[in-house]
N, C-alpha and C positions, 0 to 999 in steps of 0.2 A: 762803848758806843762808837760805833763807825758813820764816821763825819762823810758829805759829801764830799769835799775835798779827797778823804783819804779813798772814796770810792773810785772817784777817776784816778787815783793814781796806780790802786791796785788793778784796776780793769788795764788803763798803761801799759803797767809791766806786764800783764799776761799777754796782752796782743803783742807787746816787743819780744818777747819769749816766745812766743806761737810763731811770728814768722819770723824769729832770730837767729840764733847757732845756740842761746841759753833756753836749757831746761828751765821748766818751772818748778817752784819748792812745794810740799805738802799745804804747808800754812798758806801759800797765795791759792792754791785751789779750793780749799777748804773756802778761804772767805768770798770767794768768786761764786761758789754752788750757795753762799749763807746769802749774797745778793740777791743771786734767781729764785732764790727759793721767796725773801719777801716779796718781789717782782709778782710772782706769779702766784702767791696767796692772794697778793690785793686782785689782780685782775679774777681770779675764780669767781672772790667771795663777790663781785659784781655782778659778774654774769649768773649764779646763783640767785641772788636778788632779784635779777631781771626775771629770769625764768618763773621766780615765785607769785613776783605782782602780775605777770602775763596771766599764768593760771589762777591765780584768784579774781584777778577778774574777767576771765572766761567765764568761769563759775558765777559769779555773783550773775553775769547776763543772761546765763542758764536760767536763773535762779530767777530773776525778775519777766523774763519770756514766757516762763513757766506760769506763773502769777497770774499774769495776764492772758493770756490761751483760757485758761479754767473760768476767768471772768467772764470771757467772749464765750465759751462752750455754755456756761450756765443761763448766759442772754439769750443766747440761740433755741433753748428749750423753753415749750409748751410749760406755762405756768402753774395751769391745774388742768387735768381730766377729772369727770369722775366715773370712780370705778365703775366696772362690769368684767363681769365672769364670763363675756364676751370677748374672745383673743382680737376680733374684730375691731373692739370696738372699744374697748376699757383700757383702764392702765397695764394691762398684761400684754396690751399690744402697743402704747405708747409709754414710753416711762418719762411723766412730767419730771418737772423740777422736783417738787416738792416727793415726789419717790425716791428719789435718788439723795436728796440733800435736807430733806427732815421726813422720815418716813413714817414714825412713830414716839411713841415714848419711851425707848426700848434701846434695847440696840440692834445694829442691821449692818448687813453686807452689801457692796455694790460692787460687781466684779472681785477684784483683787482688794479694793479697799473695806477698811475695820471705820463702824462709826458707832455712839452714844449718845444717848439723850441725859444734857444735863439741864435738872429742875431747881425752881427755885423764881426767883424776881428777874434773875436772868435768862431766863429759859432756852435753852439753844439747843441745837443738834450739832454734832461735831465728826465728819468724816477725815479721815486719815486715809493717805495713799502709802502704799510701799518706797521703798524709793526706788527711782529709775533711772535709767542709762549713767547718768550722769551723777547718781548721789543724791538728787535733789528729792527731800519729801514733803507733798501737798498736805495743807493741813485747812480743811474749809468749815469756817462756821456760820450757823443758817440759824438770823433768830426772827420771828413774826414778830414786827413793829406797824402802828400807827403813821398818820401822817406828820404826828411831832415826834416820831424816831421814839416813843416808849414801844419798851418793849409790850409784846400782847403773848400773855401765856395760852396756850393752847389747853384743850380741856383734855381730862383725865382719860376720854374715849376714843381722843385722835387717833387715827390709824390710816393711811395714805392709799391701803390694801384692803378696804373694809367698808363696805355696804353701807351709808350714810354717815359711815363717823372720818370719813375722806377728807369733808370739806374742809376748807382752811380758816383759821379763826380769822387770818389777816389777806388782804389780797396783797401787802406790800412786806417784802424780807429784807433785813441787811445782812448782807455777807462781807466777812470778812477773810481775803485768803491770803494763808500767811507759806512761804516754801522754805524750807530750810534746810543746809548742809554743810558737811564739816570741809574745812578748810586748814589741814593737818591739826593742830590740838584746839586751834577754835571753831565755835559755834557760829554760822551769820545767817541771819532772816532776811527775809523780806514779804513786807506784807500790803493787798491792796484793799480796799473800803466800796460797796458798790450797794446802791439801791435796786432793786428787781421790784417789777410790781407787773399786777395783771392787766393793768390799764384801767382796772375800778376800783380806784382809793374812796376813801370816803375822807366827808370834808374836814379841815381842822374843824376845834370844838371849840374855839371861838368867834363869833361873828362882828364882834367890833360895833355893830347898830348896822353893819349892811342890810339892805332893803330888801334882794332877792339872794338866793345862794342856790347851787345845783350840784348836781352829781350825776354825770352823765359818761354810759362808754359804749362802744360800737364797735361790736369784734365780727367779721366775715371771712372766712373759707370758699373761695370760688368750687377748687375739685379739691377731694380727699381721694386719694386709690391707696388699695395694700394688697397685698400679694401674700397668701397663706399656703404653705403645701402640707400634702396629705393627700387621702382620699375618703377621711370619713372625720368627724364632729371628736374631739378636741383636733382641729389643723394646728400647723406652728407658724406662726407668722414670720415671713423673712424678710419682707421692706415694708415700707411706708412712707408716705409722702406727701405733700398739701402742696397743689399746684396753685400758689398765689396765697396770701392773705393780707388784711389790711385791720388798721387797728387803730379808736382814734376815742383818746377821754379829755373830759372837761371838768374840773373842781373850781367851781367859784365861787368865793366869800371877799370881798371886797376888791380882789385882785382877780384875774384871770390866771389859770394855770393848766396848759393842754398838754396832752402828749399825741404825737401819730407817728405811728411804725407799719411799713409793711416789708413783706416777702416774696420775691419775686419767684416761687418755686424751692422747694426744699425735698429730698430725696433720702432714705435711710435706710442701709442692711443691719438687720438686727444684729445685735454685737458689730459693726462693721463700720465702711464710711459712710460720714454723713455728706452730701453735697448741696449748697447752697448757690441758686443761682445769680440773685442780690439782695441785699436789705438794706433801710433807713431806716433811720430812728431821730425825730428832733421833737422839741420840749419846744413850750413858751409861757409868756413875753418873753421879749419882745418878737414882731413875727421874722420868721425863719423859714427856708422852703431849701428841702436835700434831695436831688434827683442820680442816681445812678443807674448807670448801664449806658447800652445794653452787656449783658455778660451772658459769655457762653462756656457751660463745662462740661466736658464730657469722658468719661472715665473710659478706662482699657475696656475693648470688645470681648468683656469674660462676663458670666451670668451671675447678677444680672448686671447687665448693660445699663449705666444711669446717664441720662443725658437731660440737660435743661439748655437751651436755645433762647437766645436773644430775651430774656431776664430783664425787666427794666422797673424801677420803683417811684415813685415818688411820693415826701412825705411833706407836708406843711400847718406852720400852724401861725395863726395871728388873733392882734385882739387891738382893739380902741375903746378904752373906757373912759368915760365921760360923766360927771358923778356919782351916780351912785346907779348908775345902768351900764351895760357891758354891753360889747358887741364882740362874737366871739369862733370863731372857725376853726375845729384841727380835721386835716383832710388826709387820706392815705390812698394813693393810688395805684394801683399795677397794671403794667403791659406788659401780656410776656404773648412774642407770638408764637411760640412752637415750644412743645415740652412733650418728651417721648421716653416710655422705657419699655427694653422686647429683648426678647430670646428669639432667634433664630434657630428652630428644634431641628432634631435631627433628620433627615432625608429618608424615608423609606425605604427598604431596600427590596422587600416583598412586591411580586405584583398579583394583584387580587381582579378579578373580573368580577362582571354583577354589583358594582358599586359605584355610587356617587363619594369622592375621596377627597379631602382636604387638608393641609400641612398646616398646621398652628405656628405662628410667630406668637406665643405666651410668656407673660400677659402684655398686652398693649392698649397704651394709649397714646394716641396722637393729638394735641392739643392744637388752635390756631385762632389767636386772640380777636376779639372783636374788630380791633380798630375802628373804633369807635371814640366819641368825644373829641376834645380840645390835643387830648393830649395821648390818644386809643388807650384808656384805661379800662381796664380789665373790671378789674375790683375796686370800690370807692368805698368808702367808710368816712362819715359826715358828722359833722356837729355844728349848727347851728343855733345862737344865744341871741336875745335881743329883747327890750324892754321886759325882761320878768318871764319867756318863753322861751325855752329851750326844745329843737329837735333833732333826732338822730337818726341817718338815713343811710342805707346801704343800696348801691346797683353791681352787680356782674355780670358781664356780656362775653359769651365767647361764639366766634363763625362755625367752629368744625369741632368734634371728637368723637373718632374714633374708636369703636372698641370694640376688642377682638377680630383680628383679621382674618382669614382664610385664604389660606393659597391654594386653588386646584392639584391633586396631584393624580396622574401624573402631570408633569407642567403641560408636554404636548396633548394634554388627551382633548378630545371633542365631547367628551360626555357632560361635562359638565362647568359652571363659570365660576370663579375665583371671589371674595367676598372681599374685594381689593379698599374699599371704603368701613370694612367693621362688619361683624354679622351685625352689630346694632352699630349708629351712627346720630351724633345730637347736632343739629343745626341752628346756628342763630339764636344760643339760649340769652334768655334776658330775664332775670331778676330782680325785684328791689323790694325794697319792704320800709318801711317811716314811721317812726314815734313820736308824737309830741306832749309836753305837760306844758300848762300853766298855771297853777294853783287855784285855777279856777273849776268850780264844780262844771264836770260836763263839758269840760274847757279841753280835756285833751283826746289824742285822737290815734288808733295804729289801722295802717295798711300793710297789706303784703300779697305780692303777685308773682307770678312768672309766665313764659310761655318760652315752646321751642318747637323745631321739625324735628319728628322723627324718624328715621331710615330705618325699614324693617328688612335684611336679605332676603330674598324669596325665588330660590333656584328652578320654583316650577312658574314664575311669570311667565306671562307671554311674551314672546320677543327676547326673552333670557337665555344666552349661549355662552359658550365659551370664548366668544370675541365681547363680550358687552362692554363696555365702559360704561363710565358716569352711575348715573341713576336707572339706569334700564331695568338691572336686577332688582330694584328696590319699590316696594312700597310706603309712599308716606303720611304721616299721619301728622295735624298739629294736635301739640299737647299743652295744654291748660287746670286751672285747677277745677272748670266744669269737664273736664275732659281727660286726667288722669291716665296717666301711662299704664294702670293697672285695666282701662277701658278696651285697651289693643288687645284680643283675645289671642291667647298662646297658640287654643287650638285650631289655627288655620294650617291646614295641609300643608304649605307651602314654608310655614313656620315651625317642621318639626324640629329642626336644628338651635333653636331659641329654646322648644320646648322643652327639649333633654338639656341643655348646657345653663338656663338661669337658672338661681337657685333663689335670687331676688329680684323682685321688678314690681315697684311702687313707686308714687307721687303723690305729693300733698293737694290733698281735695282741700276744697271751700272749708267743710267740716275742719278738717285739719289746723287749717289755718286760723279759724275761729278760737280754736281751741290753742294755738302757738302765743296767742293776745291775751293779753291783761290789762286794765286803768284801774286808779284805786278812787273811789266812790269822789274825792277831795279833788281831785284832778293834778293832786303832785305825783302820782309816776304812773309810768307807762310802760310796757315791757311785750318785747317779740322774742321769741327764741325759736328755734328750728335747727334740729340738728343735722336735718338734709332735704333739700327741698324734691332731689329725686335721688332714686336708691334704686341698683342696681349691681347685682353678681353673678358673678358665673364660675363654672366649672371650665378652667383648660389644662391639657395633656399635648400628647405627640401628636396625635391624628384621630380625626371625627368619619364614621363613615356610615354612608346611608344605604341598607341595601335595597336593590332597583325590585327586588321582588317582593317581599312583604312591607320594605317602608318602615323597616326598623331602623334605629341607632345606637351606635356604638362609638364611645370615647376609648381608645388606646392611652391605655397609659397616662388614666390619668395623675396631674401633678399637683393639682390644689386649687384652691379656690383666690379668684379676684376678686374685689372689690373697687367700687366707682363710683360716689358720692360726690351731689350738686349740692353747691348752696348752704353750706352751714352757717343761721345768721343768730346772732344774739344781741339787744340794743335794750337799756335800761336808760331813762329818763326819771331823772329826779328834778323836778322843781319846786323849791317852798318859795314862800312871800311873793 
């Protein structure tokens, strides 16, 4: 054992030797290198330590970011659609939640990830990721539960992909997601716990002696647009988006218990990025009110171009119950005033005489919010509770959109004027629709209305040139549900460019709406649904052209079909006692 003492003395002699006139012996170098040599084990074996806890817990933060990103991802998705063999319109062109994360009773792929359905009292679906960058692999389970967290087994027909057997046994799921990676020979998790619901729970299944109870939710979509290419019937759809929604439920059995969420704009390339321009989300009791923005996000100028502008949300909910009566509000608002997405096509290079000629910026919509109300919301989504009556009311208001522009080409030519406002354009649209129950026969009540201007292009106006602004080139029309956008007849001369390019153009008549309404003989529920109060599509490519002698039309090149949907409302009023 070499003693401290002996160690300074042998260090000593070596520096008196090293700068002396004596050598030094074998044995004194030998135990000088056996010093260094402990010296410089301890300090390694530190900094190897160091180095280890650094990277393990790099990893672990991986690992819990990860966790949390796939909670946020799974929030952010549409709860249910149901299906159609509509790329349009069905789960092939949105993939809710429940496609991706319990699709069946089977097993299934999503992307790169492996999942199964395990049955039994537990019943769950279970996806698996590969692992990524970092090592780390998502492991998500998705099980249909009630409002006391039992689990709710799905029936033997579920299919997420399949013509009635879609629906969801439960509108609320617990997921649990757990990530996991190795950290040289061990194992570490990490896992997070999250309620998903579609904002129409149904009530607990105990009433305690409460007097009234309800079950109320109100879900609206200001605009839906998607964007399909092709040039004939299956298209592939490449984005989609819901400019705005809002979203507001009530479960009441003795206590009040709301939820309101909206969206200020949301944008998506299939397989791609999704972009969101804001959201809230708050629950109650006690009341609460989440206001964000404005936000603006706008992605690199490559096709397609996604842009959402000045984004703003706000959600709130309260309640004062007093005994054995509620008074109860969850409200969801949106103001967003500009929301655009556009391709800039390519410039012709050809010049063609004998034509009226136009440049497509495809697809476009320009948005410009109401501003309107206390607070210019957009989209509102209501619920209203009080002695034993409950109602759920939806408005949407937007000043301007946009759709499909035309640019003159050539730009200097005199032949012809530029469709700088949309070959179609909606002004001033204003929506609302109201449900009421109160368990009284006869007792409840649904409305639903809309009206808006509508701008028709019409290049052979009077007065219409290649200098016009404004509304010159435009004829307009108001539209109502006695007065239906389907009233505007295509075949006006002036509208052959509408004629060739829609491939849909309707609005909910009176009829319609009758038919969107339901009350149940007792007077406990009430129900509006409408999946678009106006519908509209079209065909856009590179260039449209009209020739000046027979008044034919011709799309170059064409790219695919748009879509532009008003108004999707849905509002279910339950009131017993």
């Amino acid at each position: 054992m070499v003693t401290r003492n002996t160690k300074s003395s042998v260090m000593n002699r070596v520096c008196l030797r090293l700068f002396g006139e004596e050598g030094l012996t074998l044995i004194e170098i030998m135990v000088a290198m056996m010093i260094f040599m402990v010296v410089a084990t301890g300090v390694a074996g530190s900094l190897i330590t160091g180095l280890r806890a650094t990277a393990s817990g790099r990893q672990s933060t991986f690992g819990k970011e990860t966790a949390q990103k796939r909670i946020e991802e799974m929030r952010s998705r549409t709860f249910y659609v149901p299906y159609s063999s509509d790329p349009n319109v069905g789960t092939t062109a949105d993939y809710d939640l429940l496609d991706v994360y319990y699709p069946n009773l089977g097993t299934s792929a999503y992307q790169n990830w492996t999942g199964a359905y395990y049955p039994g009292a537990d019943a769950h679906f279970t996806m698996v990721s590969p692992p990524d960058i970092h090592g780390i692999i998502t492991t998500v389970e998705t099980r249909f539960v009630d409002v006391n967290r039992n689990v709710v087994v799905p029936p033997g027909s579920y299919n997420s992909n399949s013509p009635t057997n879609d629906i969801p046994p439960s509108n609320l799921v617990d997921v649990i997601v757990t990530t996991s990676w190795s950290d040289r020979s061990d194992l570490n998790s990490y896992s997070l716990e999250s309620l998903i619901s579609s904002t129409g729970q149904t009530p607990p299944v105990s009433e305690n002696g409460c007097e009234h109870s309800s079950n109320t939710r109100v879900d609206v979509q200001g605009i839906v647009i998607s964007a399909s290419l092709g040039t004939a019937d299956p298209y592939t759809l490449m984005l989609q988006g819901t400019f705005g929604d809002a979203h507001a439920s009530a479960v009441y059995s003795c206590n009040s218990n709301l939820l309101a969420s909206a969206t200020g704009g949301k944008l998506s390339v299939v397989a791609g990025l999704t972009s969101t321009g804001a959201t809230a989300s708050v629950s109650g009791p006690p009341e609460i009110e989440r206001i964000i923005g404005p936000i603006n996000l706008q992605q690199p100028d490559i096709w397609p171009s996604l842009s959402i502008l000045n984004s703003r949300v706000k959600a709130q909910v309260g309640g004062d119950q007093s005994g054995m009566e509620v008074e109860a509000e969850g409200e969801a608002n949106v103001g967003t005033q500009s929301l655009s997405l556009e391709e800039v096509s390519g410039i012709p290079l050809d010049l063609i005489s004998g034509y009226k000629r136009w440049d497509f910026i495809n697809p476009t919509v320009t948005v410009t919010g109401s501003n309107s109300g206390d607070d210019g919301e957009d989209i509102e989504a209501e619920i209203e509770q009080q002695n034993g009556e409950t109602e759920g009311k939806t408005e949407i208001g937007y000043q301007l959109v946009n759709i499909l522009p035309l640019q003159q080409w050539p730009l200097l030519t005199t032949t012809n004027p530029s469709a700088a406002q949309g070959l179609i354009f909606i002004r001033d649209f204003h929506a609302n629709a109201h449900a009421k129950a109160n368990a009284q026969p006869g007792g409840q009540t649904t409305t639903m209305d809309y009206e808006f201007t509508l701008g028709m292009f019409n290049p052979l106006k009077s007065g219409c040139d290649y200098q016009s602004t404004g509304d010159t080139c435009y004829d307009m029309y108001s539209i109502t549900p006695e007065t239906p956008l389907q009233n505007v007849s295509l075949g006006n001369p002036g509208y052959r460019l509408q004629n060739e390019l829609l491939t849909e153009w309707y609005s909910y008549t009176n009829n319609d709406i009758t038919h969107a309404m339901d009350v149940s003989a007792d007077g406990k529920t009430a129900t509006i649904t409408a999946d678009a109060l106006v519908k509209i599509s079209g065909r856009f490519g590179d260039e449209i052209r009209w020739n000046n002698n027979d008044n034919s039309i011709s799309l170059v090149n064409q790219k695919g079909i748009q879509k532009v949907w008003f108004g999707a409302i849905d509002i279910t009023v339950e009131q017993d006692g």
